[in-house]
C-alpha positions as a Markdown table, in Angstrom:
| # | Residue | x | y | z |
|---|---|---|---|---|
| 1 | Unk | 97.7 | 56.8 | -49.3 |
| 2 | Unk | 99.9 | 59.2 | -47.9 |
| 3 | Unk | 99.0 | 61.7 | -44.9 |
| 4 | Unk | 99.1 | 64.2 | -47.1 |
| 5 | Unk | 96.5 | 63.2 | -49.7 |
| 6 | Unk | 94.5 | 62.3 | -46.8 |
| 7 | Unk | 94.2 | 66.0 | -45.4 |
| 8 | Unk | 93.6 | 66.9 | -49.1 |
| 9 | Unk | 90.7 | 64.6 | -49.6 |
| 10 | Unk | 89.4 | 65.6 | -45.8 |
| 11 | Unk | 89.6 | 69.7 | -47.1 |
| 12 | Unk | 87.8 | 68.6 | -49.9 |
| 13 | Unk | 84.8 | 67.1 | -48.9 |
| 14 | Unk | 84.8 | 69.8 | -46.0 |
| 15 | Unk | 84.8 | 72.5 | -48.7 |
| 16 | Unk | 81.8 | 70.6 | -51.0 |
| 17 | Unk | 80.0 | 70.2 | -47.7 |
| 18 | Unk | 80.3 | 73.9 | -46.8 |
| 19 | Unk | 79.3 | 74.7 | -50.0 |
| 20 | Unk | 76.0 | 72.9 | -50.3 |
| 21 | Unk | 75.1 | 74.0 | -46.6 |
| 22 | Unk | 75.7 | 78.0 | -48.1 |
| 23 | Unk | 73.4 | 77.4 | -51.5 |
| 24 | Unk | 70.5 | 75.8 | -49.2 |
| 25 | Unk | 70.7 | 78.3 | -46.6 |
| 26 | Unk | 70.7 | 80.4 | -49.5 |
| 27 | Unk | 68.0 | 79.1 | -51.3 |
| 28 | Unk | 66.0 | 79.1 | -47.9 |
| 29 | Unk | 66.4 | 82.6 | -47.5 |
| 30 | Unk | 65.1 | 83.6 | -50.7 |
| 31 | Unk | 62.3 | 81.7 | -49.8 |
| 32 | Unk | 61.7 | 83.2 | -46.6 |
| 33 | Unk | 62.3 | 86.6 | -48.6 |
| 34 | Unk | 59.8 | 85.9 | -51.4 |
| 35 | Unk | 57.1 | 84.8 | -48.6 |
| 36 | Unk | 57.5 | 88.0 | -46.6 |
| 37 | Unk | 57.2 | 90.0 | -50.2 |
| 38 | Unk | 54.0 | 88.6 | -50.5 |
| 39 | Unk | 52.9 | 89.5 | -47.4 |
| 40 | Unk | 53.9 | 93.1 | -47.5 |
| 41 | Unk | 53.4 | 94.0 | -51.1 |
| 42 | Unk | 49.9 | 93.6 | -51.1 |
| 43 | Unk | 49.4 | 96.0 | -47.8 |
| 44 | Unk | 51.5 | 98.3 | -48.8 |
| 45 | Unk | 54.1 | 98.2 | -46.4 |
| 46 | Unk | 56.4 | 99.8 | -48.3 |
| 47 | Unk | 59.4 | 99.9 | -46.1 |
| 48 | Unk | 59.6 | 96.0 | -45.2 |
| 49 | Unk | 58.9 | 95.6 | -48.8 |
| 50 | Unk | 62.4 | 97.6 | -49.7 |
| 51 | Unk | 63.9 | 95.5 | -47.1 |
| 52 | Unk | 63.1 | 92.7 | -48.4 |
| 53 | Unk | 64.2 | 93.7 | -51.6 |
| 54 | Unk | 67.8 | 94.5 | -49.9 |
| 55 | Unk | 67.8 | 91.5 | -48.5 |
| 56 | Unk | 67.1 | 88.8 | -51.8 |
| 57 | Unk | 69.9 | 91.5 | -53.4 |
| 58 | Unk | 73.1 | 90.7 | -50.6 |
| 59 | Unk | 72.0 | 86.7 | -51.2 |
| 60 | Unk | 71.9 | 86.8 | -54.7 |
| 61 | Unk | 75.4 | 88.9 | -54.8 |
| 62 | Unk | 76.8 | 86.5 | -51.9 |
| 63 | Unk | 75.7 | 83.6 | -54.7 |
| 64 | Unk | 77.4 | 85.0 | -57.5 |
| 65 | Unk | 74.5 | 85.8 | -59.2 |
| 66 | Unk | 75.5 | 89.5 | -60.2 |
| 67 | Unk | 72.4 | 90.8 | -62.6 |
| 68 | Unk | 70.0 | 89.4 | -60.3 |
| 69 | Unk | 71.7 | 91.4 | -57.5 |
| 70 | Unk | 72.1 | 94.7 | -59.4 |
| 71 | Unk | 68.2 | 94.0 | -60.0 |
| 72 | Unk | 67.2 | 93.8 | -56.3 |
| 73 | Unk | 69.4 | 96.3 | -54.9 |
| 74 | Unk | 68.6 | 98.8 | -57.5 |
| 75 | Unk | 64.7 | 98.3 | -56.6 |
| 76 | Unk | 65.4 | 98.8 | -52.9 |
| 77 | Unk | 67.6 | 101.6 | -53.7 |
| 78 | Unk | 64.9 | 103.3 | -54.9 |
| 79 | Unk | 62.4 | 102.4 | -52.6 |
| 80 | Unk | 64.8 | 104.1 | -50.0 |
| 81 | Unk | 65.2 | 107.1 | -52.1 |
| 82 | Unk | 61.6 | 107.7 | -52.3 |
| 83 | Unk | 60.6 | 106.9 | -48.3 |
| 84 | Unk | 63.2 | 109.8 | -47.3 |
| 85 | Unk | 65.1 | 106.2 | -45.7 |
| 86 | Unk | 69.0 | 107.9 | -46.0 |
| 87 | Unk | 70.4 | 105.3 | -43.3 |
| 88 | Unk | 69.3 | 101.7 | -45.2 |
| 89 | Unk | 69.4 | 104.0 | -48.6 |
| 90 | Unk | 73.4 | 104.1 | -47.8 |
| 91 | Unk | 73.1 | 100.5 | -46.6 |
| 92 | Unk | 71.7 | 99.5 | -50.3 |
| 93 | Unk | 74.1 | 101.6 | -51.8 |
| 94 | Unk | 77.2 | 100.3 | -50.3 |
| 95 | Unk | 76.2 | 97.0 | -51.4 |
| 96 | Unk | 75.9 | 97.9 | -54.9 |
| 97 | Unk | 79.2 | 98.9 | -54.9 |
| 98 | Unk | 80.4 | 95.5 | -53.9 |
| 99 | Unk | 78.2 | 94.2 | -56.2 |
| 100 | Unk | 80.6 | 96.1 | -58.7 |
């Protein structure tokens, strides 16, 4: 084997390894997301529920999951919209514009 299949097959595993570290950090998040939801939903804490809502939209958008994104950031969106909350309102907004 040549040096520079060697650096190939090193890039490679790095880049499979970096990408199973960012679905379970992922996949961790959403769980930490889902967890506070559950918490806040129920008493009524409206704000960290729209946060929360912002939040499980940039992870699904940073996992290419695109509908699941527009779904979450639309919901906080409005949540914003409704609590008067122009600063993270803006925030949810620019990220449905990357969301494209």
């Amino acid at each position: 084997m040549d040096r520079a299949s060697d650096y190939e097959s090193e890039g490679q595993r790095f880049e499979s390894s970096r990408a199973h570290h960012t679905y379970r950090a992922a996949e961790s998040g959403e769980a930490h997301y889902r967890t506070a939801l559950a918490l806040a939903e129920p008493r009524g804490m409206r704000p960290l529920v729209a946060h929360c809502y912002l939040g499980l939209g940039k992870l699904a958008r940073r996992t290419g999951q695109r509908e699941q994104a527009q779904e979450h950031l639309t919901t906080a969106t409005t949540m914003y919209r409704d609590m008067a909350m122009r600063f993270w309102l803006e925030q949810a907004q620019a990220e449905i514009t990357q969301t494209g």
